[in-house]
N, CA, C and O atoms as CSV, one atom per row, in Angstrom:
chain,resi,resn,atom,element,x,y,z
A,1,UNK,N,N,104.559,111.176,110.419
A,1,UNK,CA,C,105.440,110.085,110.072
A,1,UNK,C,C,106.498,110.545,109.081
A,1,UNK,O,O,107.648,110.111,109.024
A,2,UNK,N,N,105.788,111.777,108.064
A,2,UNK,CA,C,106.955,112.219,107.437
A,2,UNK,C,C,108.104,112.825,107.733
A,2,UNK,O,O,109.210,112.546,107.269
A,3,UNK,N,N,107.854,113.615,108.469
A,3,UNK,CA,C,108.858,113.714,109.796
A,3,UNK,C,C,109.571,113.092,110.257
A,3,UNK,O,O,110.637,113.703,110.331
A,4,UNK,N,N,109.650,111.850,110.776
A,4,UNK,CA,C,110.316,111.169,111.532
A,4,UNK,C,C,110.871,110.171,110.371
A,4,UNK,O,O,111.654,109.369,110.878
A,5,UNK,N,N,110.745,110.014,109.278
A,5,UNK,CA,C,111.211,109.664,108.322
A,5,UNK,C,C,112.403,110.669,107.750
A,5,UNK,O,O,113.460,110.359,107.200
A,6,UNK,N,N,112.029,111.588,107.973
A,6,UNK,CA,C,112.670,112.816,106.875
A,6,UNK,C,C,113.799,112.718,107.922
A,6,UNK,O,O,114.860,112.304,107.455
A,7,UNK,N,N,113.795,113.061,109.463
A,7,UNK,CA,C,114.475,113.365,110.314
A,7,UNK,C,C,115.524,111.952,110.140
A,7,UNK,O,O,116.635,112.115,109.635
A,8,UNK,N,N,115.210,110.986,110.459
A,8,UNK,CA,C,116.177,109.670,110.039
A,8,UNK,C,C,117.502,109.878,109.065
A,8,UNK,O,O,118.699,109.702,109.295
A,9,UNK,N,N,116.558,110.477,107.486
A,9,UNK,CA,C,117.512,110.709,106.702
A,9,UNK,C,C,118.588,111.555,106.784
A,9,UNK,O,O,119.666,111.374,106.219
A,10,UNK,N,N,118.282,112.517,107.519
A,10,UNK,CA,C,118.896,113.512,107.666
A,10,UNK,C,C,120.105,113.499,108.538
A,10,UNK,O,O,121.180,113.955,108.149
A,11,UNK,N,N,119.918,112.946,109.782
A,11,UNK,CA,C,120.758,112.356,110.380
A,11,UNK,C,C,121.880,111.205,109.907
A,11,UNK,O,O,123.071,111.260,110.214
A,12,UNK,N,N,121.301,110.217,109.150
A,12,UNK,CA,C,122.285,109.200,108.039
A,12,UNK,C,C,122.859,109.777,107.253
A,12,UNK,O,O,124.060,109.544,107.115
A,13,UNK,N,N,122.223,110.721,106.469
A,13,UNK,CA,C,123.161,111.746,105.321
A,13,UNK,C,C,124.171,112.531,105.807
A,13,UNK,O,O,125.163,112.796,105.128
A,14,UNK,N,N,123.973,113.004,107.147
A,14,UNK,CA,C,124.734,114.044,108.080
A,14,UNK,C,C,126.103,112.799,108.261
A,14,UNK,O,O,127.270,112.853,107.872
A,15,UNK,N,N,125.354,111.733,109.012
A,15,UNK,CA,C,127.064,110.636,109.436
A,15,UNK,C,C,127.706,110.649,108.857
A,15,UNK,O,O,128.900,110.889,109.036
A,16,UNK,N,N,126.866,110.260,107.447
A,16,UNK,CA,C,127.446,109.435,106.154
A,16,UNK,C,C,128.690,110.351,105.603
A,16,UNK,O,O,129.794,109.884,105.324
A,17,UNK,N,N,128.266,111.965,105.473
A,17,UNK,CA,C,128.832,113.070,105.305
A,17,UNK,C,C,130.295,113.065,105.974
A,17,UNK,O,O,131.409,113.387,105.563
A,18,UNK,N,N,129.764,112.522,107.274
A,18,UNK,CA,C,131.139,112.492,108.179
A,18,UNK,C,C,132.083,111.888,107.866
A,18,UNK,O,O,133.171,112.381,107.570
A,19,UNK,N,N,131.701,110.318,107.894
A,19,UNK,CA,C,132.874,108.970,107.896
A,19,UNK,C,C,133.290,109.589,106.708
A,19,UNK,O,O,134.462,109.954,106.795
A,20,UNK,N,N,132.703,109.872,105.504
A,20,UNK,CA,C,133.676,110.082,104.090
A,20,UNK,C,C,134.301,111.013,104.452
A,20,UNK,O,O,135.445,110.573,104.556
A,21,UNK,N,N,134.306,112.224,104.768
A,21,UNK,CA,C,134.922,113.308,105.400
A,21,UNK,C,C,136.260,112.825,106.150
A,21,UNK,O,O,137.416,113.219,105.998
A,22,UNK,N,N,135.795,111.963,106.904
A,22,UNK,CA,C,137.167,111.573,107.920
A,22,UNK,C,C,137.872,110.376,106.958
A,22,UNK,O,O,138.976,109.876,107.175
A,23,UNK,N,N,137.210,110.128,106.143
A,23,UNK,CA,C,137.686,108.788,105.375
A,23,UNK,C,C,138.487,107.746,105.851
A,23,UNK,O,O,137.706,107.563,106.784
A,24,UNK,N,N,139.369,106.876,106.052
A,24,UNK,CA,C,140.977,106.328,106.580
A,24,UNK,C,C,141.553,106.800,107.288
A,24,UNK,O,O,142.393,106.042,107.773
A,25,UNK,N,N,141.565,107.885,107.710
A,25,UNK,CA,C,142.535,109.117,108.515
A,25,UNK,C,C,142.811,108.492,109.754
A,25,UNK,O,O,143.857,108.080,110.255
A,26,UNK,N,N,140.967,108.529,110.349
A,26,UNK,CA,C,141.092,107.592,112.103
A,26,UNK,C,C,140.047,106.483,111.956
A,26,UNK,O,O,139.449,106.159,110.930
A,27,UNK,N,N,139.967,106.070,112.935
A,27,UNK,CA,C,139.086,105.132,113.174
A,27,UNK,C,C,137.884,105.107,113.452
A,27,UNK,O,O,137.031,104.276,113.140
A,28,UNK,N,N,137.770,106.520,114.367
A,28,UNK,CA,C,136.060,107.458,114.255
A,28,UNK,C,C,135.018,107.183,113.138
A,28,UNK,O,O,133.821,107.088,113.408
A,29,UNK,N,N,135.538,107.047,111.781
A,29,UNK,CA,C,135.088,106.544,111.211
A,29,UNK,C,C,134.002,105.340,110.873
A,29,UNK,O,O,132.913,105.202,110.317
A,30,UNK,N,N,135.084,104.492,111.627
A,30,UNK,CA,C,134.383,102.914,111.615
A,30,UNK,C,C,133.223,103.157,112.900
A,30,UNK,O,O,132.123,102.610,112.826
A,31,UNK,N,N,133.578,103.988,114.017
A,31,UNK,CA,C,132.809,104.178,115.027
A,31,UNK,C,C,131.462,104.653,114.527
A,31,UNK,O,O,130.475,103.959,114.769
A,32,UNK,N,N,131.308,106.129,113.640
A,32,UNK,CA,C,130.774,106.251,112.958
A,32,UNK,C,C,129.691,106.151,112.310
A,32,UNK,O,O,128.658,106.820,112.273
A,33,UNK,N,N,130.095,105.126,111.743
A,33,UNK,CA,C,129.289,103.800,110.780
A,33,UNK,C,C,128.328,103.718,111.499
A,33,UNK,O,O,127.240,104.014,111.005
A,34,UNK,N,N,128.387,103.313,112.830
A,34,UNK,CA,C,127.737,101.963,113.618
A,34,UNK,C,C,125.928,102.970,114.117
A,34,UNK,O,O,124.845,102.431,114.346
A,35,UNK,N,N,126.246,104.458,114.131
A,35,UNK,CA,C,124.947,104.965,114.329
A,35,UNK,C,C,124.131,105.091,112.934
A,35,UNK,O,O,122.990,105.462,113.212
A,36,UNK,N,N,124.262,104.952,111.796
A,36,UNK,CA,C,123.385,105.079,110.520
A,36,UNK,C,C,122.847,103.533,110.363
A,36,UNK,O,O,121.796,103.175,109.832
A,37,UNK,N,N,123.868,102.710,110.978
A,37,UNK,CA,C,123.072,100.901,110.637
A,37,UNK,C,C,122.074,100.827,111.758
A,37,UNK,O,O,121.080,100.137,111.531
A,38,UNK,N,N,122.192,101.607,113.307
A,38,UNK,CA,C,121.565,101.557,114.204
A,38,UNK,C,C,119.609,102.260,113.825
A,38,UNK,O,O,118.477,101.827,114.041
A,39,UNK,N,N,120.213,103.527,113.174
A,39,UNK,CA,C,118.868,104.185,112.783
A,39,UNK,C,C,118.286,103.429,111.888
A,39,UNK,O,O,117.068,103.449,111.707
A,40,UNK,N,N,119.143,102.644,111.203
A,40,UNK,CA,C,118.335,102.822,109.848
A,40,UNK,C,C,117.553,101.261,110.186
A,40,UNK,O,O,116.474,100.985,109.662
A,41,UNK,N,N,118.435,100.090,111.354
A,41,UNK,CA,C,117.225,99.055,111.811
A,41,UNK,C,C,116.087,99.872,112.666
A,41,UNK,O,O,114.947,99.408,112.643
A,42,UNK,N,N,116.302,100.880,113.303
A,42,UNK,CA,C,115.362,101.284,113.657
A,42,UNK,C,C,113.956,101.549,113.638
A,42,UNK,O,O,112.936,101.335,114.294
A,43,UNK,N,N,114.573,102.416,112.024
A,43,UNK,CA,C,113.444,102.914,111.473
A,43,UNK,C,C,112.625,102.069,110.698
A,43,UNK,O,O,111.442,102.386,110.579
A,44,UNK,N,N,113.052,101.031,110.139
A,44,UNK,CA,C,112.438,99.303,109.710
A,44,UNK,C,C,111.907,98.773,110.531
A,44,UNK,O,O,111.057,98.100,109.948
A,45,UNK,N,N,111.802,98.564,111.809
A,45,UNK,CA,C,111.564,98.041,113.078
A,45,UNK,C,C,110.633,99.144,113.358
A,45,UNK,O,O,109.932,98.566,114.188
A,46,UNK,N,N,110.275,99.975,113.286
A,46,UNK,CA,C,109.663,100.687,113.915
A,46,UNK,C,C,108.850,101.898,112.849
A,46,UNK,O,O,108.143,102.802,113.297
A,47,UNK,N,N,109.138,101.673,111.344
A,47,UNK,CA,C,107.982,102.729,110.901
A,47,UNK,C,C,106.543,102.740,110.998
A,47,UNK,O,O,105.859,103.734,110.757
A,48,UNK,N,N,106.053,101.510,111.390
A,48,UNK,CA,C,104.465,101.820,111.344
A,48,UNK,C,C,104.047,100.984,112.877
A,48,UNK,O,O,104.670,100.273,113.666
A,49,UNK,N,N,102.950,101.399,112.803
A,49,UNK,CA,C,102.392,100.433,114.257
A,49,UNK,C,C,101.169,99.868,113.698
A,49,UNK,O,O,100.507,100.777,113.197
A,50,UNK,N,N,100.497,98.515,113.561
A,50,UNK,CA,C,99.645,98.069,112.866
A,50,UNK,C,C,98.878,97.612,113.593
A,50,UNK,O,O,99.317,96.620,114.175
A,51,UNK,N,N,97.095,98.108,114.041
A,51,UNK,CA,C,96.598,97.748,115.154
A,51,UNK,C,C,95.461,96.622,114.465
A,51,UNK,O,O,95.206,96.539,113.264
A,52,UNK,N,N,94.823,95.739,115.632
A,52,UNK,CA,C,93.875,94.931,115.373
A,52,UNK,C,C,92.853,94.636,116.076
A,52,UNK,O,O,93.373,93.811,116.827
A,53,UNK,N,N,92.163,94.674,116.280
A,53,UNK,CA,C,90.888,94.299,117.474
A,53,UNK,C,C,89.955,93.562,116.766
A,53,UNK,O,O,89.246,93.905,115.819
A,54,UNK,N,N,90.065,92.295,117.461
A,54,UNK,CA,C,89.232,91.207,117.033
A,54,UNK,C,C,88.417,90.959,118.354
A,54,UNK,O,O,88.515,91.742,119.299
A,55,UNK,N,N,87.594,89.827,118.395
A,55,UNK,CA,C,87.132,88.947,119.329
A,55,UNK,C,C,87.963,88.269,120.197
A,55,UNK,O,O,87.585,87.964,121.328
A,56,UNK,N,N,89.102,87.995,119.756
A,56,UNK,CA,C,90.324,87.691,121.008
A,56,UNK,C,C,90.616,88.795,121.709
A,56,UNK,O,O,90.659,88.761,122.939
A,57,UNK,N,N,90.800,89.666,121.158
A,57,UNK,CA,C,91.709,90.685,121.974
A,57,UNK,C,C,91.929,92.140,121.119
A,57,UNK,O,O,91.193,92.289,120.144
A,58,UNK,N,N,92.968,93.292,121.451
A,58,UNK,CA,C,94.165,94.004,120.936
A,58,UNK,C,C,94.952,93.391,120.870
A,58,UNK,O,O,95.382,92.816,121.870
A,59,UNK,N,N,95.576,93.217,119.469
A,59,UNK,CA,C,96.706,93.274,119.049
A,59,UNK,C,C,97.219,94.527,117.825
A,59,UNK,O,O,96.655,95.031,116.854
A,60,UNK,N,N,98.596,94.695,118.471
A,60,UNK,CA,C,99.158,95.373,117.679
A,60,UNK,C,C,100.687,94.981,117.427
A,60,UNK,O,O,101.212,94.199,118.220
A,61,UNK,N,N,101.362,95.449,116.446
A,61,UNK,CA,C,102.479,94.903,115.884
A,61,UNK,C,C,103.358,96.673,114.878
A,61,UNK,O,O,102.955,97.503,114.063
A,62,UNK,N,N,104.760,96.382,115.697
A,62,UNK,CA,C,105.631,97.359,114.724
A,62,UNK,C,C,106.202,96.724,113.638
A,62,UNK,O,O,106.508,95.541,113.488
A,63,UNK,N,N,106.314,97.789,112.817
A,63,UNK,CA,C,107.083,97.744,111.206
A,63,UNK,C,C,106.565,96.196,110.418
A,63,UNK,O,O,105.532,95.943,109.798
A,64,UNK,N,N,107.497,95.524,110.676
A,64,UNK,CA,C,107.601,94.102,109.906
A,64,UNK,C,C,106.829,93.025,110.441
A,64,UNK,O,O,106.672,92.036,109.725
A,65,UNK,N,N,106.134,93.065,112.005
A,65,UNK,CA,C,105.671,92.307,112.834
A,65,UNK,C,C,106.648,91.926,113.635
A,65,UNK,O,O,106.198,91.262,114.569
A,66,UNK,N,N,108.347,92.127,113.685
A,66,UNK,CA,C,108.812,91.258,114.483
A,66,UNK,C,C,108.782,91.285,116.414
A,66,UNK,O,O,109.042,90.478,117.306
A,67,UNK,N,N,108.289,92.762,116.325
A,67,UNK,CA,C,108.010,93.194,117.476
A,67,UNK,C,C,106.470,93.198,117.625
A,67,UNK,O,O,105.752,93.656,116.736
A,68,UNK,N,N,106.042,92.739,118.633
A,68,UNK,CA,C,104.261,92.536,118.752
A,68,UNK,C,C,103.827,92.209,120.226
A,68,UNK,O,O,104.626,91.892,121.107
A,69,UNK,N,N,102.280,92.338,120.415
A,69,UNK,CA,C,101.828,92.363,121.780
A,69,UNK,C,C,100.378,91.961,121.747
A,69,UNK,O,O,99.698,92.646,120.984
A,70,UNK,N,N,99.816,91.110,122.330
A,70,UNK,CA,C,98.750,90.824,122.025
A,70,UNK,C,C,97.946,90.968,123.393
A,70,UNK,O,O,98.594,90.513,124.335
A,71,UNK,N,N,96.621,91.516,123.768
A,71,UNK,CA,C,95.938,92.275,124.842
A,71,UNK,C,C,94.422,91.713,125.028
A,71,UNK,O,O,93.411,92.278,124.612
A,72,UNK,N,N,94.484,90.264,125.864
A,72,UNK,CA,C,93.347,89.500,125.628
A,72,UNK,C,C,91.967,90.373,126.097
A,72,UNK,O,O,92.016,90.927,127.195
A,73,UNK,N,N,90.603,90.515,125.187
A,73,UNK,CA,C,89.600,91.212,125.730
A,73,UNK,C,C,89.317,91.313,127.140
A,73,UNK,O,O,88.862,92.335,127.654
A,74,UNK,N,N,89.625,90.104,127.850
A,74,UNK,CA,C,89.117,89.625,129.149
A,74,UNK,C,C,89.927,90.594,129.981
A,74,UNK,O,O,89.342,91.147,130.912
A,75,UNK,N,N,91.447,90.921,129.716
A,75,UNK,CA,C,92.363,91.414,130.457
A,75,UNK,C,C,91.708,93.265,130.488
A,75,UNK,O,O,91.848,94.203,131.273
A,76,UNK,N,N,91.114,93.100,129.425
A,76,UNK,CA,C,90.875,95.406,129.533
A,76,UNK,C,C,89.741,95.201,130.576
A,76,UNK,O,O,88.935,94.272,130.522
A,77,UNK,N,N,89.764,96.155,131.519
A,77,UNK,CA,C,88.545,97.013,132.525
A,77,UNK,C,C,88.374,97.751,131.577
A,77,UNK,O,O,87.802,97.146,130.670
A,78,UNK,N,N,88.640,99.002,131.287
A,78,UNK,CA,C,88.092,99.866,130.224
A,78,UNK,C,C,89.184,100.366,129.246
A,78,UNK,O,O,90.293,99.922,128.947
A,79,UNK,N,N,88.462,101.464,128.849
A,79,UNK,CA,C,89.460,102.396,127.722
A,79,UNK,C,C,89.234,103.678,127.427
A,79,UNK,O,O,88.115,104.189,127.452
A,80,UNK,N,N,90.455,104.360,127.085
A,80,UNK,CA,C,89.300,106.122,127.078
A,80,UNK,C,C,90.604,106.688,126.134
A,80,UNK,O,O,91.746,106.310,126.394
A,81,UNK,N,N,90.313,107.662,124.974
A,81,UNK,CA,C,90.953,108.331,124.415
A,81,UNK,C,C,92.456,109.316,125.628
A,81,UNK,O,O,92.176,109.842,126.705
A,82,UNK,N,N,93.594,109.297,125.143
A,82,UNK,CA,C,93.796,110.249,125.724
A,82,UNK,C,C,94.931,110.576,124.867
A,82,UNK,O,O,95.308,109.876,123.928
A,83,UNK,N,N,95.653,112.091,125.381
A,83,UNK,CA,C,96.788,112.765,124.704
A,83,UNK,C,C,98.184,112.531,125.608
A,83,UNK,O,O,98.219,112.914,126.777
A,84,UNK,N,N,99.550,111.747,124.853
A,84,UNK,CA,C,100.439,111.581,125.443
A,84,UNK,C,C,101.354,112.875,125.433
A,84,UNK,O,O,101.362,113.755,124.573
A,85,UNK,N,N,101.948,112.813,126.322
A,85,UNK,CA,C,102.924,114.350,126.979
A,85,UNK,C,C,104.097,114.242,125.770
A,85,UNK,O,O,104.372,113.175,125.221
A,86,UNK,N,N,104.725,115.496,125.458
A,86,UNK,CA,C,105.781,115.289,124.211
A,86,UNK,C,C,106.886,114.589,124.924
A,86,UNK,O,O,107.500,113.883,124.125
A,87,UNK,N,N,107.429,114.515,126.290
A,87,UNK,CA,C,108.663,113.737,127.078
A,87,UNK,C,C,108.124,112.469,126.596
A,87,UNK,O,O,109.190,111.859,126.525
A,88,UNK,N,N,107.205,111.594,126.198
A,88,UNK,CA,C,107.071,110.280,126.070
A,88,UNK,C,C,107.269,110.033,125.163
A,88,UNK,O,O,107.252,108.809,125.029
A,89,UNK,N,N,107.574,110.760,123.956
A,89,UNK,CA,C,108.316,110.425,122.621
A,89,UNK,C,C,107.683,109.081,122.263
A,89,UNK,O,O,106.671,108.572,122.743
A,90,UNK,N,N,108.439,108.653,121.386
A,90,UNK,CA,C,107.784,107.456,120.542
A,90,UNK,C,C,108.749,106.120,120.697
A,90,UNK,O,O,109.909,106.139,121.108
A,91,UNK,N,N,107.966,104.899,120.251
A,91,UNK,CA,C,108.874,103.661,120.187
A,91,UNK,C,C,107.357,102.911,121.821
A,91,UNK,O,O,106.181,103.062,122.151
A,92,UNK,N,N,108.693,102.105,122.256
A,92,UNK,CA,C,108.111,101.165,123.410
A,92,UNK,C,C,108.788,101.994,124.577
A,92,UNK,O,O,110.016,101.920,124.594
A,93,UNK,N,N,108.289,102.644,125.396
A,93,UNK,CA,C,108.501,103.523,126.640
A,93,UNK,C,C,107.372,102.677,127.802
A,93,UNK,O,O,106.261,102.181,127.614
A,94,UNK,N,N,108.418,102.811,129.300
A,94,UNK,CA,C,107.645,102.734,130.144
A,94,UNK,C,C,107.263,104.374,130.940
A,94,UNK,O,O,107.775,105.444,131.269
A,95,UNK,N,N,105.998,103.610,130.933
A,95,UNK,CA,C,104.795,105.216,131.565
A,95,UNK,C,C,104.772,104.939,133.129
A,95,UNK,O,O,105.119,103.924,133.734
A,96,UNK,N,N,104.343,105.948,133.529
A,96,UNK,CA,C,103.492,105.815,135.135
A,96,UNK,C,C,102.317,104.538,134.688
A,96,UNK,O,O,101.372,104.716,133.920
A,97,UNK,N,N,102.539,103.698,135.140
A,97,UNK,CA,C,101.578,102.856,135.518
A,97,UNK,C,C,101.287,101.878,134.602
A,97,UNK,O,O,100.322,101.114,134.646
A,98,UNK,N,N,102.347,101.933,133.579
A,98,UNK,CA,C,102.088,101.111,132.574
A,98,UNK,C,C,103.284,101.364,131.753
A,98,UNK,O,O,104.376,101.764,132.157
A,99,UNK,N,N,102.848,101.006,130.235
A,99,UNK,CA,C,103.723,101.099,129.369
A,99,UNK,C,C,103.453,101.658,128.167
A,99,UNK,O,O,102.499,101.034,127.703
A,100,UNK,N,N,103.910,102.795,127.171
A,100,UNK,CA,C,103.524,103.254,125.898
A,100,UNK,C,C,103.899,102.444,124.806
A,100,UNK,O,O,105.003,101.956,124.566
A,101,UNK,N,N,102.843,102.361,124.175
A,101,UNK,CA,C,104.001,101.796,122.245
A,101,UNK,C,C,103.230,103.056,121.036
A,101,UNK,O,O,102.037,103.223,120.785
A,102,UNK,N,N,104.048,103.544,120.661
A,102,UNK,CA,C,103.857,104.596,119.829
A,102,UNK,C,C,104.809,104.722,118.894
A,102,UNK,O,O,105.986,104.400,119.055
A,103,UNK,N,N,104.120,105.394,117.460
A,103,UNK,CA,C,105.311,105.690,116.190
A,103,UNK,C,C,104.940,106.950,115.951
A,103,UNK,O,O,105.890,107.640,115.581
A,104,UNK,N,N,104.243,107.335,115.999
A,104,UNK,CA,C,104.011,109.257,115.733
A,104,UNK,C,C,103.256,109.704,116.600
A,104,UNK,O,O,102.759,108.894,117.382
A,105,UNK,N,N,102.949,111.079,116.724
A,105,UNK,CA,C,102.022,111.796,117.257
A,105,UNK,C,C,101.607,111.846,118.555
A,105,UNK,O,O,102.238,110.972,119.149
A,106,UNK,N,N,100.697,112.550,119.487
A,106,UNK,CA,C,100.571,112.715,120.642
A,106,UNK,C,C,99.318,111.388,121.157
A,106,UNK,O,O,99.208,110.843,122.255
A,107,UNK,N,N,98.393,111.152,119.712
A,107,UNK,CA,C,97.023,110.931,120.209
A,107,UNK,C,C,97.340,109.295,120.701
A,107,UNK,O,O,98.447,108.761,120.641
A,108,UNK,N,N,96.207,108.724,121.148
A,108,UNK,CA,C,96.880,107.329,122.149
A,108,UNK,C,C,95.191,106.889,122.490
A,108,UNK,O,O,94.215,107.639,122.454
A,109,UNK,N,N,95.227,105.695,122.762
A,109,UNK,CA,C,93.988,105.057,123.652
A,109,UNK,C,C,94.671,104.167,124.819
A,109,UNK,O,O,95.232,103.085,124.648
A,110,UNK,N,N,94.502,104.858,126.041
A,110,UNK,CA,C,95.095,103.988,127.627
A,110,UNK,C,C,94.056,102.831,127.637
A,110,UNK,O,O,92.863,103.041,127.417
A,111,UNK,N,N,94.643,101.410,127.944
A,111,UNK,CA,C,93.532,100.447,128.297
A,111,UNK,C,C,94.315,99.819,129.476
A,111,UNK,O,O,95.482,99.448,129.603
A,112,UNK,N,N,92.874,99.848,130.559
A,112,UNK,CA,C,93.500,99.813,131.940
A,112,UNK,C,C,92.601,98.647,132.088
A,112,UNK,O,O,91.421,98.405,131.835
A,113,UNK,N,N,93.899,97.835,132.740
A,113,UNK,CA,C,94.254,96.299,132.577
A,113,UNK,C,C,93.064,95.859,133.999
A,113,UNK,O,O,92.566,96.820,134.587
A,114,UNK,N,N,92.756,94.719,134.374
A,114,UNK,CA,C,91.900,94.264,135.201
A,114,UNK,C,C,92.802,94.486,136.616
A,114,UNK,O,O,92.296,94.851,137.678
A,115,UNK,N,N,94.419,94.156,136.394
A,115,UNK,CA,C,95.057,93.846,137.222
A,115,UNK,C,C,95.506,95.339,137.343
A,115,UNK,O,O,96.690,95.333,137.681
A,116,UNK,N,N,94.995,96.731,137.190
A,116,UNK,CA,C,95.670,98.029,137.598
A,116,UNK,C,C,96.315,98.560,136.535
A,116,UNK,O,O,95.981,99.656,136.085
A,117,UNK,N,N,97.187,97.929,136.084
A,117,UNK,CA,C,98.262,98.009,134.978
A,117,UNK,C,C,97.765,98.898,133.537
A,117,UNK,O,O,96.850,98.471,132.833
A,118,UNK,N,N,98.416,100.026,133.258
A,118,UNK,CA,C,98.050,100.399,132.154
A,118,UNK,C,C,99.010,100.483,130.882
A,118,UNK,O,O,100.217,100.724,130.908
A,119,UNK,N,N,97.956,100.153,129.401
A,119,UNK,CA,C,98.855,100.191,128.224
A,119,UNK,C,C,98.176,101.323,126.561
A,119,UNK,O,O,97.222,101.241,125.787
A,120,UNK,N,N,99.138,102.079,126.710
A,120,UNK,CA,C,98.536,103.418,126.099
A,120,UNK,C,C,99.115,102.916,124.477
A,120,UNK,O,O,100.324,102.683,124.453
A,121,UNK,N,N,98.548,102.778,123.467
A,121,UNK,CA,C,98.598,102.665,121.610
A,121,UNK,C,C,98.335,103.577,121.364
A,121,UNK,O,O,97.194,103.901,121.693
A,122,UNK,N,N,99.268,104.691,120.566
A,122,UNK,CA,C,99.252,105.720,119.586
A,122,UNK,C,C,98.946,104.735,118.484
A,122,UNK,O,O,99.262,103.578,118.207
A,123,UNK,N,N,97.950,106.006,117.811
A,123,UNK,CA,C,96.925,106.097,117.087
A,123,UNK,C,C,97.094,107.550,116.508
A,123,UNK,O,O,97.512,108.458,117.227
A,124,UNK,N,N,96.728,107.760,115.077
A,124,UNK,CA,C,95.997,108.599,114.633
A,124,UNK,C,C,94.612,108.883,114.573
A,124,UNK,O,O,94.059,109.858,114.062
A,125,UNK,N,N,94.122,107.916,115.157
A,125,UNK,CA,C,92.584,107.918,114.764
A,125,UNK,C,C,91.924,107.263,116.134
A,125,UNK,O,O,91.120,106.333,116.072
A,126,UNK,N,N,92.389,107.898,117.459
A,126,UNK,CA,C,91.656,107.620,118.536
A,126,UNK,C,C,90.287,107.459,118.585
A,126,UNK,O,O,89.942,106.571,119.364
A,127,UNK,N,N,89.194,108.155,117.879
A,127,UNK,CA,C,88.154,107.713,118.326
A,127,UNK,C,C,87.623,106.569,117.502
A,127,UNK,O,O,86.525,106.158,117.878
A,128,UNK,N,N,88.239,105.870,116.302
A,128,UNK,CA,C,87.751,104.824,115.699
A,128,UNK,C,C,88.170,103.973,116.340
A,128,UNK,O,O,87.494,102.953,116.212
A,129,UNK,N,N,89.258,103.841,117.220
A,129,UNK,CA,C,90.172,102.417,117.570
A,129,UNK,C,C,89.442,102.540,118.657
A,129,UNK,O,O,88.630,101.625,118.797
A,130,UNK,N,N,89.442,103.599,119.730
A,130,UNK,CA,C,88.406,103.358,121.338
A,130,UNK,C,C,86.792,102.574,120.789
A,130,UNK,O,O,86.361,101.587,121.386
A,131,UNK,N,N,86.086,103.164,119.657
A,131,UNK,CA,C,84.811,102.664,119.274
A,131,UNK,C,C,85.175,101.120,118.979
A,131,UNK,O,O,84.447,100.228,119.415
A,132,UNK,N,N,86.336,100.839,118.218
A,132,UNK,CA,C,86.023,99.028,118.363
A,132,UNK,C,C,86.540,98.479,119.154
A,132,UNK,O,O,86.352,97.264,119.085
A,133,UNK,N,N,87.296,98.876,120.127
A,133,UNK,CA,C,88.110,97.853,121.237
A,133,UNK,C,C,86.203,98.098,122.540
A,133,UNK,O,O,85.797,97.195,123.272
A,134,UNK,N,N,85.582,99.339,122.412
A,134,UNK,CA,C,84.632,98.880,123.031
A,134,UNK,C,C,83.318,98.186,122.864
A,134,UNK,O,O,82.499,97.772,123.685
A,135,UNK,N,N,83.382,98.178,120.928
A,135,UNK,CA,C,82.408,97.548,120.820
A,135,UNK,C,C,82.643,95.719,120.639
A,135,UNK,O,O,81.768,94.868,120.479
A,136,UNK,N,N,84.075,95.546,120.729
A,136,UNK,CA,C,84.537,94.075,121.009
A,136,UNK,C,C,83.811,93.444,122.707
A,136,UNK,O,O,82.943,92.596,122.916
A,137,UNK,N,N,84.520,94.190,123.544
A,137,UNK,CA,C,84.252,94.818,125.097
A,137,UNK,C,C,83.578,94.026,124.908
A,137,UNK,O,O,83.867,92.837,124.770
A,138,UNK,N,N,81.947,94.795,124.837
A,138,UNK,CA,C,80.491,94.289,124.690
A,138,UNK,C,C,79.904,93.031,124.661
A,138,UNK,O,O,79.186,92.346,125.390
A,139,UNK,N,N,80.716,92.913,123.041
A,139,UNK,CA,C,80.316,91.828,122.324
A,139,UNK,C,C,81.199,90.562,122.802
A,139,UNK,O,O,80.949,89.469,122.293
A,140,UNK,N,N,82.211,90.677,123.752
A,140,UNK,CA,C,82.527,89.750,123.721
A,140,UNK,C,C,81.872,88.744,124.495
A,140,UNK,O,O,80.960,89.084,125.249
A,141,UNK,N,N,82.316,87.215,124.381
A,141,UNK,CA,C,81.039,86.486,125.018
A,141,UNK,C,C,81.762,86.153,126.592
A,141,UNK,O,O,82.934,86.153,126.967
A,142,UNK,N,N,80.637,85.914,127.198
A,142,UNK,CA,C,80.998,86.253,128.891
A,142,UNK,C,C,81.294,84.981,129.459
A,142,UNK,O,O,80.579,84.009,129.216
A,143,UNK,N,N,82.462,84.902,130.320
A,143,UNK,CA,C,82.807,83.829,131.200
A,143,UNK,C,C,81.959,83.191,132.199
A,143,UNK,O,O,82.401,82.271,132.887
């Protein structure tokens, strides 16, 4: 995450570098601008991913909550640790067969939906989050 933090800055300091550089001269400038306000909602919107597994369901939520997804127990067939490919990068990506939401790293838990459909959550800590979304599974009470 420090990374992708550090990398943010670096890129804003780099623009920022620019527009003053070009100062008034052109208008590039103002153009400019418009990618450091873009990163920088970005990176607010999107520094953390905050997971939950209750008795309803998965839920998880980026940065502030304004972005969120909620994954009723009833809806998972199963779940299994797995490692996402580096082309799937991070954020909300659609996958083969589903869809990713990720903020760092490779590691992920796929939960494959009743209806086929799969939805992969980066995680740092795959095998604690697979242990309670299956010990919800279990426990949850049966239709």
């Amino acid at each position: 995450m420090r990374i992708l933090l550090g990398g943010f800055a670096v890129v804003i300091g780099a623009i920022g570098a620019v527009v003053l550089t070009i100062g008034n001269e052109s208008h590039a400038g103002i153009g400019l601008l418009v990618a450091p306000v873009i990163l920088a909602i970005s990176l607010v919107l999107f520094h953390s991913l905050t997971l939950r597994v209750s008795r309803d369901g998965v839920s998880f939520a980026f940065g502030p909550g304004l972005i969120r997804k909620k994954i009723p127990l009833s809806d998972i067939e199963s779940a299994r640790a797995v490692k996402n490919h580096w082309y799937h990068g991070w954020g909300i990506k659609k996958i083969s067969g589903g869809w990713l939401y990720n903020v760092s790293g490779f590691d992920a838990v796929e939960l494959l939906h009743k209806n086929g459909r799969k939805t992969r959550i980066g995680t740092d800590e795959p095998k604690n989050l697979l242990a309670a979304i299956n010990s919800a599974i279990e426990n949850a009470p049966k239709a």
